[in-house]
C-alpha positions in Angstrom: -1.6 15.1 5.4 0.0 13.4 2.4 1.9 10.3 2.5 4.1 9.1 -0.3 6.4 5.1 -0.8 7.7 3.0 -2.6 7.5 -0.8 -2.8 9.4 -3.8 -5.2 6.7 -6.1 -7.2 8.4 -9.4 -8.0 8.2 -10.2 -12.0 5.7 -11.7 -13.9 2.8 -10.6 -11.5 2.0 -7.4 -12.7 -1.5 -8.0 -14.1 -2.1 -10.2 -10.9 -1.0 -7.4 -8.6 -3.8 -5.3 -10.6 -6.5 -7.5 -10.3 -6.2 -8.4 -6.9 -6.5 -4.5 -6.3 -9.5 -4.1 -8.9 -11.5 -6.7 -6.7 -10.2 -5.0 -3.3 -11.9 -6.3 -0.5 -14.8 -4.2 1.0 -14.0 -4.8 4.6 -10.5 -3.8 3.7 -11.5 -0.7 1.9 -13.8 0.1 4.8 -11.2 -0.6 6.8 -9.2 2.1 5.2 -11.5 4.2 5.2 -12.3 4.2 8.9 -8.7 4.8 9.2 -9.4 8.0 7.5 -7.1 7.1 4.6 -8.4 9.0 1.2 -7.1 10.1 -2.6 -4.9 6.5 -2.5 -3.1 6.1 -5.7 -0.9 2.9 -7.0 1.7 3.4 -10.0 4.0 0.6 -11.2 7.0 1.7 -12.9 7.6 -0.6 -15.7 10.7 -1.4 -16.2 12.2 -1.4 -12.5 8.1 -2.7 -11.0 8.6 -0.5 -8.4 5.0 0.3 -7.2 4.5 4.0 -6.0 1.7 5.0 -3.7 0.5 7.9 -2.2 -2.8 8.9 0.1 -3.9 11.2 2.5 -4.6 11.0 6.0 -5.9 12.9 8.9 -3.2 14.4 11.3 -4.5 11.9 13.7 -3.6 9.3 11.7 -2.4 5.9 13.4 -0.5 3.8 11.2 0.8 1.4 13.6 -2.8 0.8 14.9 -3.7 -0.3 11.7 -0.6 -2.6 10.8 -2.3 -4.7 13.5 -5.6 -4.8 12.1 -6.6 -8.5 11.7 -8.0 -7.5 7.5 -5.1 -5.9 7.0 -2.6 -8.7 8.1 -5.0 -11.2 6.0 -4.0 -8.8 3.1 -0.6 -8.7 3.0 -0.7 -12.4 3.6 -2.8 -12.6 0.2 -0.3 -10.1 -1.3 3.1 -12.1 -0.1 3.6 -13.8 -3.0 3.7 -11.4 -5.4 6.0 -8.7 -3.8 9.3 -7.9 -1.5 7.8 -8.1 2.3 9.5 -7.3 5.4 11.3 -10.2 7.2 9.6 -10.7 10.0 6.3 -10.1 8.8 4.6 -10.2 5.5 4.3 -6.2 5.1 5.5 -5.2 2.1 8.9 -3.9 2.4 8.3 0.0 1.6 10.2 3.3 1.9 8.4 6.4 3.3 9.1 9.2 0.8 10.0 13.0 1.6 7.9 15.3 0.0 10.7 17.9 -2.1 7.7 19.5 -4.6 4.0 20.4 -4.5 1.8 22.6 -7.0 -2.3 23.2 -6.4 
């Protein structure tokens, strides 16, 4: 299964927001991959710095398991500064996209 969002980066951090994810933490990305999360792509638009993502995940896929996972809260806490997060929490704010087009 294919999952597809959209978040806000705040200006100016761009190249942090990059190198933070060039030196992603193991435990993290062995966190996400326990998850069963795969193919996970990042795209900044320039102009608006609206970050894209995509990924894929098993049908059995628990997202709201891991929203509680102690690495990944430590990660968006790290990531806080840089972009829009939720309110009450710092998740990044993020919009699930519909998929509308696909071509193999």
């Amino acid at each position: 299964m294919h999952q597809a969002f959209v978040m806000q980066l705040f200006p100016g951090v761009e190249e942090e927001y990059k190198r933070r994810h060039d030196e992603l933490w193991p435990d993290l990305h062995a966190l996400l991959k326990s998850y069963g999360i795969a193919n996970y792509h990042i795209f900044l638009h320039p102009e608006t710095l609206q970050l894209f993502g995509s990924f894929d995940v098993p049908e059995d896929f628990d997202g709201e398991a891991l929203k509680r996972e102690p690495v990944m809260l430590k990660w968006w806490d790290y990531m806080e500064p840089l972009m829009a997060t939720r309110e009450d929490s710092p998740e990044p704010q993020s919009v699930a996209l519909r998929p509308v087009f696909y071509m193999a």
